[in-house]
C-alpha positions as MATLAB code, in Angstrom:
seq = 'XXXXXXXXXXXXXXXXXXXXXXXXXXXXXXXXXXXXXXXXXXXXXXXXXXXXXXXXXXXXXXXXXXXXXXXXXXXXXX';
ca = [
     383.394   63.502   79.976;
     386.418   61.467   80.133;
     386.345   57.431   80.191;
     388.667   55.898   82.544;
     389.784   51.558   82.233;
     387.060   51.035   84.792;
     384.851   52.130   82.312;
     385.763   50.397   79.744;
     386.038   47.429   82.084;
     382.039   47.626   83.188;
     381.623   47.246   79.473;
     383.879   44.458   78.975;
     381.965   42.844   82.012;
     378.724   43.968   80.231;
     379.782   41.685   77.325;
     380.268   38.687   78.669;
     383.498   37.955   76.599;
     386.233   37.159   79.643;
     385.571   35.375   82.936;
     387.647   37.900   85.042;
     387.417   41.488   83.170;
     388.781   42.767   86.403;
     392.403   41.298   85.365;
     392.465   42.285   82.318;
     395.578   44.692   81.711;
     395.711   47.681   80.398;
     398.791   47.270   77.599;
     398.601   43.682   76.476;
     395.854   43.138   73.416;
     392.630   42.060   74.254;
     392.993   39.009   71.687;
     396.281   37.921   73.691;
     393.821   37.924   76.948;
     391.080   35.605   75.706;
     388.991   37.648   73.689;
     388.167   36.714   70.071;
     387.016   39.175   67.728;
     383.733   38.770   67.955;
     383.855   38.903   71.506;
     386.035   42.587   70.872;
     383.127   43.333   68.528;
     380.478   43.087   70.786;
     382.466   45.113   73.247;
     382.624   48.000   70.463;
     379.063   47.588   69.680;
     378.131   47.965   73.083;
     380.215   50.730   73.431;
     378.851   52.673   70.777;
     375.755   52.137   72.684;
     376.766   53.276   75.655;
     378.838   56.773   74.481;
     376.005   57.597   71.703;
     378.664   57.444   68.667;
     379.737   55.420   65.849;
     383.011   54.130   65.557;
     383.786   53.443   61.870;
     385.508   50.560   60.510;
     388.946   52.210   59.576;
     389.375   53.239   63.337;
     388.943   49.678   65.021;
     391.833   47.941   64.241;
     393.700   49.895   66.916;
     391.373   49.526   69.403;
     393.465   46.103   70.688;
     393.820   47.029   74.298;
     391.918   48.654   77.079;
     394.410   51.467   76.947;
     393.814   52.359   73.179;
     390.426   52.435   73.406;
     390.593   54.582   76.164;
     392.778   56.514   74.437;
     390.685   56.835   71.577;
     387.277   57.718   73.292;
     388.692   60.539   75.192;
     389.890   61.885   72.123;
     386.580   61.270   70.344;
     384.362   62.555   73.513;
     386.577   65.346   74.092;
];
């Protein structure tokens, strides 16, 4: 299985955190684009939901953009 940044886009979308997930980029941090931690919370929560896995605390500090959490749940899926 390998997630792509529409993927994690849907999910973004899903959680209600942005008005426009669709311009969202890819590099720039998620906080620098209008979402607050909690709202970047909810996005991991829901994507633990989604992929069936836990993501533990010491690995979601990096996950700031859409690419690193891309990234890191290709690595973790793979």
């Amino acid at each position: 299985m390998s997630i792509a940044r529409e993927d994690i886009v849907a999910v973004i979308r899903k959680a209600n955190v942005v008005s426009d997930p669709d311009k969202l980029r890819d590099d720039i941090t998620l906080d620098d684009q209008g979402i607050d931690s909690l709202g970047i919370f909810n996005v991991i929560l829901l994507l633990q939901e989604k992929y069936g896995l836990e993501i533990p605390d010491e690995d979601m500090d990096p996950l700031v953009s859409i690419s690193a959490i891309v990234n890191y749940l290709n690595k973790r899926l793979a």
